[in-house]
N, C-alpha and C positions, 0 to 999 in steps of 0.2 A: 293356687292355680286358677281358681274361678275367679279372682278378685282380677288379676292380670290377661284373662281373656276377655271376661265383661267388664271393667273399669278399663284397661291396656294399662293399668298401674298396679303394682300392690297396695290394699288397701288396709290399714288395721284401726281398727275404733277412730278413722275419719283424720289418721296421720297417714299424709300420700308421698312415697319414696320414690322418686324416676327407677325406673325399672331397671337403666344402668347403676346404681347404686344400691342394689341388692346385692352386700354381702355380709360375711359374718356378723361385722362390726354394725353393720344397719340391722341386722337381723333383730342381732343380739339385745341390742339398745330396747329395740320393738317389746323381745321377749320380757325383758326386765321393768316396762312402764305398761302392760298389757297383762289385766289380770287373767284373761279367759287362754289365754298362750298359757299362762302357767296354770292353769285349774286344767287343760287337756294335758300339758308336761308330766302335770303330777298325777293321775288319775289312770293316764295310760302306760307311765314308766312304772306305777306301782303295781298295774294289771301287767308289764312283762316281768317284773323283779317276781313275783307273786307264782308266775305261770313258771318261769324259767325253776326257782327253786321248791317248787313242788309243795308251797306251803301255804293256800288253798284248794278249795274244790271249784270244779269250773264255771259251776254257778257264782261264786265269788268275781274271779275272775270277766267272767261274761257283765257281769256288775260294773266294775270298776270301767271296763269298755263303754259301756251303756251313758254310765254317767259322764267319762269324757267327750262323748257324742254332743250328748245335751249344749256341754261348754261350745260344741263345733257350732250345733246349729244356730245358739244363741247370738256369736260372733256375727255370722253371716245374716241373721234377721237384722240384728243392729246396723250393722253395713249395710244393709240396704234401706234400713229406714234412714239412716243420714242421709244416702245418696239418692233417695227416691225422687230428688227433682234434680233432673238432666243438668250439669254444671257447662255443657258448653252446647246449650239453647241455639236454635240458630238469632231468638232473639238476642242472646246474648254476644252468640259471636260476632253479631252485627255491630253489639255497643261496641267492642273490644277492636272492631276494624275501623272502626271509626275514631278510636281513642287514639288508637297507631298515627292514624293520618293525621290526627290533630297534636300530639305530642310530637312526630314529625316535623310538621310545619312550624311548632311553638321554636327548636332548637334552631333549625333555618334562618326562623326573623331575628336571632337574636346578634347581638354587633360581634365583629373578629374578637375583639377584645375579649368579649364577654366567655366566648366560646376557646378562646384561647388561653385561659385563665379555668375553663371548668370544661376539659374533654369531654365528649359524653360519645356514647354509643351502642347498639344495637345488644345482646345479651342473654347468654340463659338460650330456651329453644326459640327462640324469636330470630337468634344468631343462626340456630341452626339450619331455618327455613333458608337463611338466606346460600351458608354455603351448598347446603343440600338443592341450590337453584329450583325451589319449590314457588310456585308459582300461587301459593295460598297459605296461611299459616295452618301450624297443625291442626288436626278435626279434635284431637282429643285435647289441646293445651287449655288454659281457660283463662290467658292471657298474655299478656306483652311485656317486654322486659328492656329498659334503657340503664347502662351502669352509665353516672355521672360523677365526674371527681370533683369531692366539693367540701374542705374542710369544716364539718360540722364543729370542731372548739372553736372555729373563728363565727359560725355561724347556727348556734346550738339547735336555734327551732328551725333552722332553713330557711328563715322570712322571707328573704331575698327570691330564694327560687318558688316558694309558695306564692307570693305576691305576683309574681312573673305567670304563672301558670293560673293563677285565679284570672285575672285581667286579659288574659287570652282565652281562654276555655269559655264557653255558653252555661247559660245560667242553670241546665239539666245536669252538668256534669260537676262533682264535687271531689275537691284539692284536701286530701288527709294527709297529715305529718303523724310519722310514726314513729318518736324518737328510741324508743329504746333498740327498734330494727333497723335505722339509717334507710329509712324506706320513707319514699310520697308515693300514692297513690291518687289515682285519676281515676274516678267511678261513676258510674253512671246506674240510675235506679234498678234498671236489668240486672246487675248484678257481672256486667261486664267491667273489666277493668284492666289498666295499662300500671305498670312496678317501676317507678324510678329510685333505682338503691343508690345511693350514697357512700361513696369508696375516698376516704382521703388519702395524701398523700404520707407515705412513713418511709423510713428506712430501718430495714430488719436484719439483723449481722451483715451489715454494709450492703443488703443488696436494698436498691431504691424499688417500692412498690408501691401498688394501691392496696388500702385496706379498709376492710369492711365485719364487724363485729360478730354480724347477725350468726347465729346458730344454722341456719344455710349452706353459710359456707365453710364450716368448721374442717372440712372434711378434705380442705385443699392439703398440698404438700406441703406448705407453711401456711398455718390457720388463718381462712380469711384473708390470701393474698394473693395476688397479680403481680407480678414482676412489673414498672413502668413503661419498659420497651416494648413492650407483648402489646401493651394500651395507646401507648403517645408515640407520635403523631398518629390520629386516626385517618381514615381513608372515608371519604366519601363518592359514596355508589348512588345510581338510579336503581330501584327492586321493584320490577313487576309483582304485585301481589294484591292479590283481590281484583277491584275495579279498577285501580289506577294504577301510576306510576310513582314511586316516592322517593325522594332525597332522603337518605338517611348515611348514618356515621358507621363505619364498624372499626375495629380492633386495628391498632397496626399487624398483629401475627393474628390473624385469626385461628391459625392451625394449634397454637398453642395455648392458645386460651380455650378452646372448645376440649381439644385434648385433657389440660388439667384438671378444667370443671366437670368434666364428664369423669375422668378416674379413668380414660382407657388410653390406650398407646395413640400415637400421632396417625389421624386417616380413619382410626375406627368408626367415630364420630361420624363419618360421611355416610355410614349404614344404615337405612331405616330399618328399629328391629321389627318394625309389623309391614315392612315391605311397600 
């Protein structure tokens, strides 16, 4: 509860779950890689097991409370000593709107061909600023999100598109390949930064998708996929956000790709849960 007020995320030893994706299944995961969940599990199920069947005294009991305490407070010092420097600075968010406009602009200049050969489009909550006609990205995101289709077996380190993004980008900002995540990254010393995930093309019991490995998106109705049609043909908008105005790509169905990714029925999506 205090992780999701003060952070607007749940937070555990410094793994951040969108707070639509708290359930069981995320819980549960949580609980099973988080020693301090299981040190208060065990400490205060054995002070009810103990209290229920009458088989200490309640000093005992008061004990075994005391000591799941400890594990409580412990969690929450550490959480906040990860988080003690502010993740979406407005220095930061400065690099991060800046990185939008400039990975913006980079897909723009690039030929039809090039762009018709490797979709690309808006993504993640970066998509959702845009259905949600928000006029800023989120305050609490800590950055920006482009999914591009782009067979990494034909192109294992992405050179193609790293070279492309290095030769356009300023000499502050730096082009990371991330292969075992199908991720580039565009960062800037702040600490701000822009996610171009890499989705190739597959076909999965005959239906044609985009696919993408990362542990991210494990969690779609078919692991790690997009149906094709939901993505291709993209649409491109003008998005008031920030200072400017920007050419950008989104989803052919955007309703159905925010729906999936998100885990909630079609429209829920358009909700802000902090209003």
């Amino acid at each position: 509860t205090v992780s999701v007020l003060y952070w607007r995320r749940p937070i555990i030893m410094g793994i951040r779950i969108p707070v639509d994706h708290v359930n069981a299944e995320n819980i549960g995961w949580l609980v099973e890689n988080n020693v301090f969940i299981l040190g208060i599990m065990l400490f205060w199920g054995c002070a009810v097991a103990l209290h229920v069947k009458r088989m200490a005294s309640p000093r005992v009991v008061a004990g075994c409370f005391a000591f799941g305490s400890v594990f409580v407070v412990a969690t929450l010092a550490i959480e906040h000593y990860y988080y003690s420097e502010c993740p979406i600075s407005s220095e930061k968010m400065e690099a991060t709107y800046r990185i939008l406009r400039e990975n913006s602009r980079f897909f723009q200049k690039q030929s039809e061909e090039w762009k018709l050969q490797h979709p690309h489009f808006l993504a993640d909550g970066t998509l959702l600023c845009v259905v949600r006609k928000y006029k800023t990205l989120m305050p609490w995101d800590q950055d920006t999100d482009f999914y591009i289709v782009y067979d990494v077996d034909e192109d294992p380190n992405a050179e193609d598109l790293v070279k492309r993004l290095r030769e356009h980008h300023a000499n502050d900002l730096e082009v990371v390949y991330h292969p075992a995540r199908h991720l580039v990254q565009v960062r800037h010393a702040s600490g701000g930064h822009g996610d171009m995930w890499l989705w190739a093309r597959r076909e999965i019991d005959g239906v044609k998708c985009i696919n993408n490995p990362d542990f991210t998106y494990r969690h779609l109705k078919i692991p790690g996929c997009f149906r094709y049609e939901w993505v291709a043909p993209t649409k491109v908008i003008n998005w008031n956000v920030g200072p400017e105005s920007l050419t950008v790509d989104i989803p052919n169905d955007t309703a159905s790709v925010c729906a999936v990714q998100k885990g909630l029925k079609t429209t829920q999506f358009l909700t802000d849960l902090f209003g």
